[in-house]
Wavefront OBJ file of the C-alpha trace (Angstrom):
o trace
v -16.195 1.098 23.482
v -19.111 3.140 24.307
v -20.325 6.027 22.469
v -19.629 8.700 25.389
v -15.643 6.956 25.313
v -15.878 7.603 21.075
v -17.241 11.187 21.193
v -14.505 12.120 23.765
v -11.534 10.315 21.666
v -13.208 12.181 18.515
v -13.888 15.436 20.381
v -10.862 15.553 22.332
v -8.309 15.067 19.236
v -9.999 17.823 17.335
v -9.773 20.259 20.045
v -5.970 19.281 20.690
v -5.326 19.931 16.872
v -6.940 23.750 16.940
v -5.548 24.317 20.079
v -1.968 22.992 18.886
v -2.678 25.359 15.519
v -3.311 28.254 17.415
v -0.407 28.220 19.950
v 1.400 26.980 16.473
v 0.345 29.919 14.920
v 0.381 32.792 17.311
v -0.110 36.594 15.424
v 3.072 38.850 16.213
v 2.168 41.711 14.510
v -1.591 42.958 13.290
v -0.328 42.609 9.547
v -0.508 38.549 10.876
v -3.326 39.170 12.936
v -5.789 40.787 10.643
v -5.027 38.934 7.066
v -2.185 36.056 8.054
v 0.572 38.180 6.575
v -0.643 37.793 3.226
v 1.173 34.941 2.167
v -1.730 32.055 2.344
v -2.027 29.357 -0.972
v -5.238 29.736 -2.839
v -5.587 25.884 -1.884
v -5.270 26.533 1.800
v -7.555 29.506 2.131
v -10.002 27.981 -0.401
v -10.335 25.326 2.209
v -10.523 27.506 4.915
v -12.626 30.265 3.233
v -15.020 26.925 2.807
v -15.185 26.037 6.521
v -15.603 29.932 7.549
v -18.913 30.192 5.220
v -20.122 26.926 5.853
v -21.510 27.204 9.445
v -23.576 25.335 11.934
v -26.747 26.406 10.288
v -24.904 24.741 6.839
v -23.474 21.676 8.598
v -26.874 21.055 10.956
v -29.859 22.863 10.129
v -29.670 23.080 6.018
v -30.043 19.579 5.919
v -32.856 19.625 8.908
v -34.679 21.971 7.005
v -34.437 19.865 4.426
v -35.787 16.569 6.010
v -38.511 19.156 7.713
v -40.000 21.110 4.443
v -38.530 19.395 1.210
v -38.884 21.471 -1.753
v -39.647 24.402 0.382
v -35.723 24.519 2.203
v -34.259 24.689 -1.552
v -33.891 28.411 -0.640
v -31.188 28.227 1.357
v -29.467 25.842 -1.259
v -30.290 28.550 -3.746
v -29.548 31.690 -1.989
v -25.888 30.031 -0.138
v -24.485 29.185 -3.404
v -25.610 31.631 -5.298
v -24.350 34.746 -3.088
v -21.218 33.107 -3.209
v -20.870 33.118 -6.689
v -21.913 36.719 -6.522
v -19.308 37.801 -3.921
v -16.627 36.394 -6.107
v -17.317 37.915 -9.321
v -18.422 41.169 -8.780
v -16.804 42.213 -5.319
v -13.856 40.616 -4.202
v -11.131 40.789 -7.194
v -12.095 44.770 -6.292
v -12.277 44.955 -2.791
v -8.323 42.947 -2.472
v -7.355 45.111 -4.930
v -7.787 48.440 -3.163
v -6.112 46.579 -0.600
v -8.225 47.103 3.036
v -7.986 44.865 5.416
v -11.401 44.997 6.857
v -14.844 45.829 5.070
v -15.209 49.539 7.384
v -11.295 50.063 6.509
v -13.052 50.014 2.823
v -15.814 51.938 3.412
v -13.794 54.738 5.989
v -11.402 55.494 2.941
v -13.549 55.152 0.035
v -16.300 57.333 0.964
v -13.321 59.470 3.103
v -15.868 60.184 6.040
v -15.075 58.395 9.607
v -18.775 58.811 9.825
v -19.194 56.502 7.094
v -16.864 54.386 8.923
v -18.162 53.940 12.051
v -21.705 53.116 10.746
v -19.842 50.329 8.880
v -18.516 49.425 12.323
v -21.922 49.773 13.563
v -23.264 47.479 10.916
v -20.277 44.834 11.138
v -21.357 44.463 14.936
v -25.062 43.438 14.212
v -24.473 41.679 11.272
v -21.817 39.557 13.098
v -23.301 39.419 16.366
v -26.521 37.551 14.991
v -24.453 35.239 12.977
v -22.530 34.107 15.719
v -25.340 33.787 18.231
v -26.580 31.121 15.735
v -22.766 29.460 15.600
v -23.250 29.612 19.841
v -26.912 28.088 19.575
v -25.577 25.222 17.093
v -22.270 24.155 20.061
v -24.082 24.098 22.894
v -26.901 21.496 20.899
v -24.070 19.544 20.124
v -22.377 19.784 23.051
v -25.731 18.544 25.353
v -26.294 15.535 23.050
v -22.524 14.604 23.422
v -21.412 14.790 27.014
v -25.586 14.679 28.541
v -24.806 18.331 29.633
v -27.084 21.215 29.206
v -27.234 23.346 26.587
v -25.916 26.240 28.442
v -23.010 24.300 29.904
v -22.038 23.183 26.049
v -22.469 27.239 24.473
v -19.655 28.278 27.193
v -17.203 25.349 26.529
v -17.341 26.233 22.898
v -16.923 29.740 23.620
v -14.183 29.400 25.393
v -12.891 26.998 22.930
v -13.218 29.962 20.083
v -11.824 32.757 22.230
v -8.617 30.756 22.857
v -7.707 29.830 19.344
v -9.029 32.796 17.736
v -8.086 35.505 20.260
v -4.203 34.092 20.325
v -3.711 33.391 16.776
v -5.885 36.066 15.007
v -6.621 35.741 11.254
v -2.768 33.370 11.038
v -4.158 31.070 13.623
v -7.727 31.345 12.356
v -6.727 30.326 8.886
v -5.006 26.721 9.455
v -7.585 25.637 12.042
v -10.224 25.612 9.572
v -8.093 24.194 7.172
v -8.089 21.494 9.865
v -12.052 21.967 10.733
v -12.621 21.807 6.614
v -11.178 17.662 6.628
v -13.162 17.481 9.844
v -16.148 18.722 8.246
v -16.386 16.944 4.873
v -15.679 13.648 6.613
v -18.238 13.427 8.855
v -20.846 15.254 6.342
v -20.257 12.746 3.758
v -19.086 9.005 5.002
v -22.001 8.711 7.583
v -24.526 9.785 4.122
v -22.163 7.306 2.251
v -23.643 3.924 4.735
v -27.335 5.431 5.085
v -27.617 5.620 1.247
v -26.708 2.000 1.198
v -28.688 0.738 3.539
v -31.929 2.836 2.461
v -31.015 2.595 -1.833
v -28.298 -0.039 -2.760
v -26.087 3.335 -3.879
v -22.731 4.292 -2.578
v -22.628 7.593 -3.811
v -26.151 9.424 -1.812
v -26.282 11.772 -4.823
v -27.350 8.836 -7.138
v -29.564 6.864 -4.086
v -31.895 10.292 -3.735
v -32.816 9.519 -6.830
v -32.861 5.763 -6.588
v -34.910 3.104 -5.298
v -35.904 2.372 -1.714
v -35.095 -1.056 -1.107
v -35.185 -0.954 2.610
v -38.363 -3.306 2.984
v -36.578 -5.709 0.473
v -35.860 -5.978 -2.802
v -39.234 -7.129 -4.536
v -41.101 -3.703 -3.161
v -38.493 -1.286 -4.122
v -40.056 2.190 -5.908
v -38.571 5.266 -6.499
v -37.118 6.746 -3.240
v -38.915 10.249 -3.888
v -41.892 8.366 -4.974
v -41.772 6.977 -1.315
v -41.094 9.950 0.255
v -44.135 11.192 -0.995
v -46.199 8.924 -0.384
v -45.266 8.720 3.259
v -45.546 12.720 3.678
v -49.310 12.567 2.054
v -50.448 9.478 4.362
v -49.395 11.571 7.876
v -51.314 14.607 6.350
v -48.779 16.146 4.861
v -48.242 18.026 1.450
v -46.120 15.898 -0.979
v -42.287 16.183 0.241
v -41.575 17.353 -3.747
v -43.424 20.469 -3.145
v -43.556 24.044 -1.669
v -45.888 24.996 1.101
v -44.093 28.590 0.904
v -45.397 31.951 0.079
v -43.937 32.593 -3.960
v -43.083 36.061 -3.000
v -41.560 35.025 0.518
v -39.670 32.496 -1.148
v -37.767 34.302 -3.376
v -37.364 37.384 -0.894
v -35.420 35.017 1.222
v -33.686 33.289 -1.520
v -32.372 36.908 -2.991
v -31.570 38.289 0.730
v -29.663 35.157 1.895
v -27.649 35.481 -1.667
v -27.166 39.357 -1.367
v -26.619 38.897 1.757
v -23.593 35.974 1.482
v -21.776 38.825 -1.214
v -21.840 41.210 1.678
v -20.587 39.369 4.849
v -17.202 40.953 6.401
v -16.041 37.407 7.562
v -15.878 35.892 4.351
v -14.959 39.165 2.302
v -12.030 39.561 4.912
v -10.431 36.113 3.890
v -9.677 36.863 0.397
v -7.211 39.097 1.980
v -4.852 36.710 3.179
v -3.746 35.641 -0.384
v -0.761 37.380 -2.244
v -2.495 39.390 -5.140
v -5.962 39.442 -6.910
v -5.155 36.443 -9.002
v -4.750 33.964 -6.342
v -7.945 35.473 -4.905
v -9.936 33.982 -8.553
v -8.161 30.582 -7.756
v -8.560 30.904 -4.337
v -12.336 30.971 -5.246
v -12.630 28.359 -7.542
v -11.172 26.128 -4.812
v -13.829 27.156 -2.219
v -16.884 26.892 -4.351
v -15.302 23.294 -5.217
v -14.812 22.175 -0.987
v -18.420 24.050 -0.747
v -20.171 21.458 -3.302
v -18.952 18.611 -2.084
v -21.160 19.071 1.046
v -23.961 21.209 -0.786
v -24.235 18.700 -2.828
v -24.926 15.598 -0.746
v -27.105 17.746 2.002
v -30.646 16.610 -0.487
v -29.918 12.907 0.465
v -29.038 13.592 3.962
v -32.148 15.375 4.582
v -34.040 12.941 2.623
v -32.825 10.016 4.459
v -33.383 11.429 7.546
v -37.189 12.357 6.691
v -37.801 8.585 5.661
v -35.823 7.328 8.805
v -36.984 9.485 11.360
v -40.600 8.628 10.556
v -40.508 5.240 10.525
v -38.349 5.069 13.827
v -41.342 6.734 15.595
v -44.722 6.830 13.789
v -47.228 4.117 15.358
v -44.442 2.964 17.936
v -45.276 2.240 21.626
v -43.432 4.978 23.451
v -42.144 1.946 25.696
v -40.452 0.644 22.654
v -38.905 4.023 21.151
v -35.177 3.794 20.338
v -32.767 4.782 22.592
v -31.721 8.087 20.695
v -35.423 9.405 20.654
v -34.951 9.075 24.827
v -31.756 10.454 24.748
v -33.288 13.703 22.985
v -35.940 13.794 24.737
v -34.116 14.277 27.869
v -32.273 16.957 26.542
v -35.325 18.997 25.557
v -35.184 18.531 21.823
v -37.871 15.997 21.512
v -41.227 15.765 22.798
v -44.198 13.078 22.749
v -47.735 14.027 24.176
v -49.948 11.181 24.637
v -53.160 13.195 23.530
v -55.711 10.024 23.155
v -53.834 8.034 26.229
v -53.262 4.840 24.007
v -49.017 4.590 24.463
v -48.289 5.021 20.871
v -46.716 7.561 19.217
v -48.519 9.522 16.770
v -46.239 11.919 14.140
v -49.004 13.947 11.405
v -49.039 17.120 10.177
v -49.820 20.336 12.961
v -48.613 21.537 15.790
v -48.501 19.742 19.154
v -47.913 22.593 21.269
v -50.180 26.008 20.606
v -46.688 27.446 20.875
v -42.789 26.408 21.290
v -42.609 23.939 24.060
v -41.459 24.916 27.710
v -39.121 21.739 29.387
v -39.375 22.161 32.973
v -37.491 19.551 35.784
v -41.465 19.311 37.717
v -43.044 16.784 37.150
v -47.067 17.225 35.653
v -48.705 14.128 35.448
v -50.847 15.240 32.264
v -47.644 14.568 29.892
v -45.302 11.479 29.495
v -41.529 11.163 29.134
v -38.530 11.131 31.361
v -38.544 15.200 31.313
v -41.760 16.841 31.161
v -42.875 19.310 28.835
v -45.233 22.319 30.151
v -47.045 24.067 27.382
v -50.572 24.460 26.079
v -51.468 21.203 24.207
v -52.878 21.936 20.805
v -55.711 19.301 20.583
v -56.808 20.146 17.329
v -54.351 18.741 15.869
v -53.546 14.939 15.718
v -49.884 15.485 16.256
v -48.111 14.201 19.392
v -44.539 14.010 18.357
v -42.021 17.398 18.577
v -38.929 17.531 17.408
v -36.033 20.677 16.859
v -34.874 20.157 13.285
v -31.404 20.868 14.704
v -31.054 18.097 15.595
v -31.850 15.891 12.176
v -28.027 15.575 11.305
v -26.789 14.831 14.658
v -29.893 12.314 15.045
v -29.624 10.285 11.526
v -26.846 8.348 11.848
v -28.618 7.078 15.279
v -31.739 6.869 13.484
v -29.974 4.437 10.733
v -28.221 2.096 13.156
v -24.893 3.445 12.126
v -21.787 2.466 14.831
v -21.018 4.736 17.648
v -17.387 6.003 15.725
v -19.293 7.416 13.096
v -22.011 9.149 15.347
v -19.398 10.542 17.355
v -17.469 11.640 14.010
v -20.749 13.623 12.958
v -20.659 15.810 16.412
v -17.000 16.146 15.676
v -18.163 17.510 12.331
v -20.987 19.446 13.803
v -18.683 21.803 16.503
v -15.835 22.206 13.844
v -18.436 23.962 11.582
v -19.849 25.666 14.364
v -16.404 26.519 15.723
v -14.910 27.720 12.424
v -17.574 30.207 11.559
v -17.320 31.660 15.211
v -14.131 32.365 15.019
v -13.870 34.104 11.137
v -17.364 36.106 13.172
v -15.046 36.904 16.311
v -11.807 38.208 14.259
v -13.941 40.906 12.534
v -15.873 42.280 16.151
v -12.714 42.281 17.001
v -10.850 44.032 14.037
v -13.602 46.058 13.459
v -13.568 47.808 17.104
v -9.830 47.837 17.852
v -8.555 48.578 13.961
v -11.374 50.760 12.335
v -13.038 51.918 16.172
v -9.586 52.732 18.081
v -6.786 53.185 15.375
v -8.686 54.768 12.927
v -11.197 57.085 14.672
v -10.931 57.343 18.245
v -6.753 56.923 19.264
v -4.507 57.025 16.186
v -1.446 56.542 17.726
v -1.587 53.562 19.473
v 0.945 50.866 19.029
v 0.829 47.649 16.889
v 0.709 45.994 20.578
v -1.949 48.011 21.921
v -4.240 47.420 19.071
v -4.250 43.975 19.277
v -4.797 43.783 22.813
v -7.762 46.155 21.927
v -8.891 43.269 19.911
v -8.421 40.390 22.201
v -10.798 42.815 24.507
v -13.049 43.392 22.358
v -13.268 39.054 21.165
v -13.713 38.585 24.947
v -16.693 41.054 25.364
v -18.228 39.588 21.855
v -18.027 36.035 22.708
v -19.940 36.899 26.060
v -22.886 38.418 24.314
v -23.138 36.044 21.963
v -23.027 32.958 24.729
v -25.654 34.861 25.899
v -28.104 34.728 23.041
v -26.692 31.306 22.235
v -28.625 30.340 25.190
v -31.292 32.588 24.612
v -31.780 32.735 21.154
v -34.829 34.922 18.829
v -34.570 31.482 17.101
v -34.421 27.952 18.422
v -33.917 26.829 14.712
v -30.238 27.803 13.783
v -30.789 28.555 10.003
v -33.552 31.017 10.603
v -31.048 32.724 13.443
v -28.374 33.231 10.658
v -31.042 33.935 7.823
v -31.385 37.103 10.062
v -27.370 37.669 10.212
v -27.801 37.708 5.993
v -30.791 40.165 6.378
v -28.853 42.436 7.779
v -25.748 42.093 5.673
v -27.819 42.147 2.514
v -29.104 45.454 3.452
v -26.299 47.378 4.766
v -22.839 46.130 3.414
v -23.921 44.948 -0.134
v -25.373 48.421 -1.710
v -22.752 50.140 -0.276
v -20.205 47.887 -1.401
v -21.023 47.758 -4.570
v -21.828 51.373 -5.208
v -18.152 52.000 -3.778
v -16.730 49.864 -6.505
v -18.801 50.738 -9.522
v -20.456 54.572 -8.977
v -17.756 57.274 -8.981
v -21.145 59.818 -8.260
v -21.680 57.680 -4.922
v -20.610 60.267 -2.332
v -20.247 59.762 1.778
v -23.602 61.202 2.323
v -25.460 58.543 -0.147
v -23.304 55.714 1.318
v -24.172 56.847 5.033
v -27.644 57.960 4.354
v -28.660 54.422 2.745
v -26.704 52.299 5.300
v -28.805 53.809 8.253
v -31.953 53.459 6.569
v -31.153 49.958 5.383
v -30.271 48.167 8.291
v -32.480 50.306 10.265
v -35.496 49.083 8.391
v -34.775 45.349 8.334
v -33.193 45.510 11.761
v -37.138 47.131 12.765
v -39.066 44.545 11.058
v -36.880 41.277 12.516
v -37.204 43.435 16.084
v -40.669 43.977 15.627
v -42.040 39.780 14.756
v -39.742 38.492 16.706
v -39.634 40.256 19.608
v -42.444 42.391 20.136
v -45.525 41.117 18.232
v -46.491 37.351 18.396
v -48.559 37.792 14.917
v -47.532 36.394 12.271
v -48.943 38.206 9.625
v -46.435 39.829 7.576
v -46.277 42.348 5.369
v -47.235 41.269 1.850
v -46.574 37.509 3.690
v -42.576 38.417 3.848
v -41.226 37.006 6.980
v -38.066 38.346 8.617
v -35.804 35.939 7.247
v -36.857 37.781 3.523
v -36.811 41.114 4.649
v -33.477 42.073 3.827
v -34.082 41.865 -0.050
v -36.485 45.104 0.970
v -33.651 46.585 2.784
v -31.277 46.290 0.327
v -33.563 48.163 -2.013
v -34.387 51.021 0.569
v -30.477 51.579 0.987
v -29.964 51.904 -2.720
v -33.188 54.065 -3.204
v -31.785 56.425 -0.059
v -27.737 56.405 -1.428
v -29.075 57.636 -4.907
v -31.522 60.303 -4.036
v -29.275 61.691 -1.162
v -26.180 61.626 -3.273
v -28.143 62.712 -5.916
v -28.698 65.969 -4.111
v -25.570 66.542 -2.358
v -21.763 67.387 -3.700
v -19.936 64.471 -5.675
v -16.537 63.230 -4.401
v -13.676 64.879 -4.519
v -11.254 63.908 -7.960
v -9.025 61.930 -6.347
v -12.169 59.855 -5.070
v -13.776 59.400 -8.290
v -9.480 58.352 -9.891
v -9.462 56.194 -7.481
v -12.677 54.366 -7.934
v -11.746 54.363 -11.821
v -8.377 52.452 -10.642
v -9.967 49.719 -8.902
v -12.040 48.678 -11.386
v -9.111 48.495 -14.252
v -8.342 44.657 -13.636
v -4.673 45.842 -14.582
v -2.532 44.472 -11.946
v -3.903 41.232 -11.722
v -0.492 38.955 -10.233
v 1.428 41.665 -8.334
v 1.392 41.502 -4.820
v -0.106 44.382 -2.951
v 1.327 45.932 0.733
v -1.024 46.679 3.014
l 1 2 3 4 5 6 7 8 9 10 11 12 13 14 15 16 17 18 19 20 21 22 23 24 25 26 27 28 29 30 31 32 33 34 35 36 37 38 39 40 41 42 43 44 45 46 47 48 49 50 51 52 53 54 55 56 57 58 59 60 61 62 63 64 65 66 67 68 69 70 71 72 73 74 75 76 77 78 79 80 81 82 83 84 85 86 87 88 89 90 91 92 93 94 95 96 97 98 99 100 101 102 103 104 105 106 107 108 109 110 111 112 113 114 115 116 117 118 119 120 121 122 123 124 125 126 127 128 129 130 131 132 133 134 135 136 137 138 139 140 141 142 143 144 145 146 147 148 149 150 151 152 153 154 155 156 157 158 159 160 161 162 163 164 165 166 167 168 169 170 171 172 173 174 175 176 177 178 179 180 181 182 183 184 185 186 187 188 189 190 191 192 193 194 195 196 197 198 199 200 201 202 203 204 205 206 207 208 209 210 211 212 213 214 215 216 217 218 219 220 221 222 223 224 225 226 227 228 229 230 231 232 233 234 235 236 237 238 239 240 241 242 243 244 245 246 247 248 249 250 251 252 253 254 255 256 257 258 259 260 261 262 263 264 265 266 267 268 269 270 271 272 273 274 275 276 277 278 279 280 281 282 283 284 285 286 287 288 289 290 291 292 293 294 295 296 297 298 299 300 301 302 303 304 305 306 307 308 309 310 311 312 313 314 315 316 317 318 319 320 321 322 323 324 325 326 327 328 329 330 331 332 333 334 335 336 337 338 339 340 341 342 343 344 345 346 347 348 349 350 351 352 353 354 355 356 357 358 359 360 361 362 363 364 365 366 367 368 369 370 371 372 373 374 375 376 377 378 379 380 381 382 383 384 385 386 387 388 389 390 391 392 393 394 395 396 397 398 399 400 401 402 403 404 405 406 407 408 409 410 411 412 413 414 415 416 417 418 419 420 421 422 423 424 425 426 427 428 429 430 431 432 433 434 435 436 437 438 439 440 441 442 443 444 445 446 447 448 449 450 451 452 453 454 455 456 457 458 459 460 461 462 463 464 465 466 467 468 469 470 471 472 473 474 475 476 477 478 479 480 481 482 483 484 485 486 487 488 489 490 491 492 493 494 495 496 497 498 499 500 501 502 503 504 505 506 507 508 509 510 511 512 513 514 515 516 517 518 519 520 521 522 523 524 525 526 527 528 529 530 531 532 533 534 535 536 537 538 539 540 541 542 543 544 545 546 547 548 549 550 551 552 553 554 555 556 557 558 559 560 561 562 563 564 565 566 567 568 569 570 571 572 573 574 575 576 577 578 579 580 581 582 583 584 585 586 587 588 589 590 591 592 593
């Protein structure tokens, strides 16, 4: 068979199983809709808690940025991991014990202001809306490469995809498709990894073969595969794959917001709802960090594999002779060669081709080569000819390594069930968020159990459309940097205020409003401002917008003390109740919501 005939077998049997779960599953009643009626295993929802956090910028551009900077990608190793670590032992055993189902349901009651509410509303729509935009971005990439379609065309199939299963089945229907998307995921992440570490090392298991020998040009020359690595990165110009080309300070900015940031996103916070009591949410979460390492751990070796393969697919090869899956990117728009000194060989060093990100146009313009021409300003300073979107690493190295066409098409299987499953956890709280803590809580109390679901199927609809939108226009064309943003955000809105509401009986509504506004405001400004409006580049202090957050966070704790400093405490029953959630007494009885 060929590989269009595998990716639709693969394709097509993954969508039948979410679509099959979802009708399966259908929400009743909102109690089903917004937490799965409470009654999921900590085995089940660790899974699924795994495939909601681990998104397309996890399953495709981690490992990219990986093969791309090396050392220097280690943040978003870091930062990932870490957060989650952090959202587990210091916020959620609280948060499921007061017993909200959604993070603004927390933050309407606990600082007993609707004001404070809808801010977190506010704040659940941007954080979520960037996220997902990224989840959008990653689909439609996938999509193009499997069916030749364009990238467009592939954001509104999965779209529509997510707005089906997630819109019918709500959190119950949500839960056991990425149970489903989880075995999807961890298959095609590691088995493809599993062949390329044999054929590059001799080693079965990547995690040993990154730090094996490369025996690819036989036996008798085989060194140390980092010792390669680095020795290929240094002869095209490059710094040594090993270490950092980042700014210190930027470095760690991003590292600390992408970690603050993971301990305050509402889609993952929201799943640790769905489990009986607070003592299945500690097991559910030593079952998710253990689905989460299996891929964290093997992304290193798939990124370095892919560095060493990609380079010597392409560097010093006649263009007439590149491999079939540099063409088929190319057409796409994801690759680019520019034959700057006219000799028909492909030249990959370090610097830019393009002066900026390169245009694809259908006309033709006989200056540039390739099947569909690029139209940009050439950057002849540098010796560079080759372009590539790291996106597209993951989907790319099993290609790269001669691997059969069932296992590419299982990694594109892999690569829309992580985009898919984050989407959807994103879509159920836009959803939640306007028609439970927007329209039940604030603006129409009295509408039904009916009605407020339908409010949220509404509300999933109008989401998914913006974000299809700026899936296909994106701030980022890099789908890491895209979510890096999402984290920004949540690091310096939801995680101050979350964890003042758990651990400062002085924190009053005023402090918690006061330092929300300011927080996302400022980072929200500053991504805005270098992203949007100002092509420079130079940052303040060198922090890019990725790292901003960490600043945010710090503004929104500065504002919530001073402000609450100066204003009224919370009432007594406030303050009791505060006192109650942290008392881990409790632990093992099931809690109504």
């Amino acid at each position: 068979m060929d590989q269009t005939t595998w990716n639709f077998i693969f394709i097509g049997i993954s969508f039948g199983i979410y679509i099959g779960i979802a009708i399966w599953s259908r929400a009743g009643s909102t109690k089903e809709y917004y937490t799965a009626g409470g009654g999921v295993s900590p085995f089940a929802n660790g899974m699924a808690t795994a495939a909601d956090w681990m998104s397309a910028a996890t399953f495709i551009s981690m490992a990219g940025g990986i093969a791309a900077a090396g050392y220097g990608a280690s943040k978003f190793l870091m930062g990932w991991t870490g957060g989650f670590v952090l959202l587990t032992t210091l916020m959620v055993p609280y948060l499921r014990k007061f017993g909200k189902a959604t993070v603004p349901d927390f933050v309407g009651d606990r600082y007993y202001s609707d004001a404070a509410r809808l801010v977190a509303v506010i704040c659940a729509i941007f954080i979520c809306m960037t996220y997902i935009m990224g989840q959008m971005r990653g689909v439609g990439i996938v999509f193009s490469r499997l069916f030749g379609i364009e990238i467009w065309m592939g954001v509104l199939i999965g779209g529509g995809i997510v707005y089906f299963y997630a819109g019918l089945g709500g959190m119950k229907g949500i839960t056991y498709t990425q149970v489903a998307q989880y075995c999807v995921m961890v298959f095609s992440y590691t088995i493809p990894v599993i062949f390329i570490s044999l054929i590059i090392t001799g080693d079965a298991v990547p995690q040993l073969g990154l730090i094996g020998n490369y025996i690819k040009d036989g036996a008798e020359n085989a060194q140390p595969l980092i010792q390669k690595i680095n020795q290929i990165s240094t002869d095209l110009g490059f710094q040594e794959y090993t270490a950092s080309s980042s700014n210190t300070l930027d470095m760690f900015c991003i590292t600390a917001a992408l970690m603050i940031g993971t301990a305050g996103l509402p889609h993952v916070i929201v799943r640790f709802f769905t489990v009986k009591n607070v003592r299945a949410v500690r097991k559910s979460a030593y079952w998710t960090l253990s689905f989460i390492a299996v891929i964290y751990l093997t992304a290193p070796a798939l990124g370095i594999f892919a560095r060493t393969n990609f380079v010597e697919e392409i560097n010093q090869k006649k263009y007439q002779n590149a491999p079939n899956w540099f063409k088929n990117w190319e057409s796409q728009g994801m690759i680019a060669w520019v034959d700057k000194n006219e000799d028909g060989i492909m030249q990959y060093r370090a610097g830019d081709v393009f002066s900026g990100k390169p245009i694809f146009v259908e006309k033709p313009d006989t200056t540039l080569t390739g099947p569909r021409k690029v139209s940009n300003e050439i950057n002849f300073v540098s010796d560079n000819e080759v372009y590539y979107d790291k996106d597209i690493i993951v989907l790319a190295n099993p290609e790269m390594a001669g691997l059969p066409p069932w296992l590419i098409a299982l990694v594109m299987a892999g690569c829309v069930a992580a985009a898919l499953s984050t989407a959807a956890g994103l879509l159920l709280v836009l959803s939640t968020s306007i028609s439970h803590d927007l329209m039940k809580k604030i603006i129409n109390p009295g509408i039904s159990d009916k009605q407020e679901i339908k409010y949220a199927r509404i509300a999933s609809f109008g989401a998914i459309a913006i974000a299809a939108y700026f899936g296909i226009n994106p701030p980022s064309s890099f789908v890491a940097k895209t979510v890096a943003f999402a984290f920004g955000l949540a690091a310096s809105s939801f995680f101050p205020t979350l964890i003042m509401g758990i651990f400062s009986k002085r924190m009053n509504k005023e402090g918690a409003i006061a330092g929300m506004v300011c927080g996302i405001g400022f980072t929200l400004s500053y991504i805005i401002y270098f992203q949007f409006i100002t092509e420079s580049k130079e940052f303040w202090f060198g922090i890019s917008p990725e790292g901003i957050g960490f600043f945010g966070m710090g503004i929104n704790f500065l504002v919530a003390f001073i402000v609450s400093s100066l204003t009224p405490p919370p009432p007594r029953e406030i303050q009791e109740m505060v006192e109650e959630i942290r008392i881990p007494k409790g632990a093992g009885k099931s809690i109504d919501h």
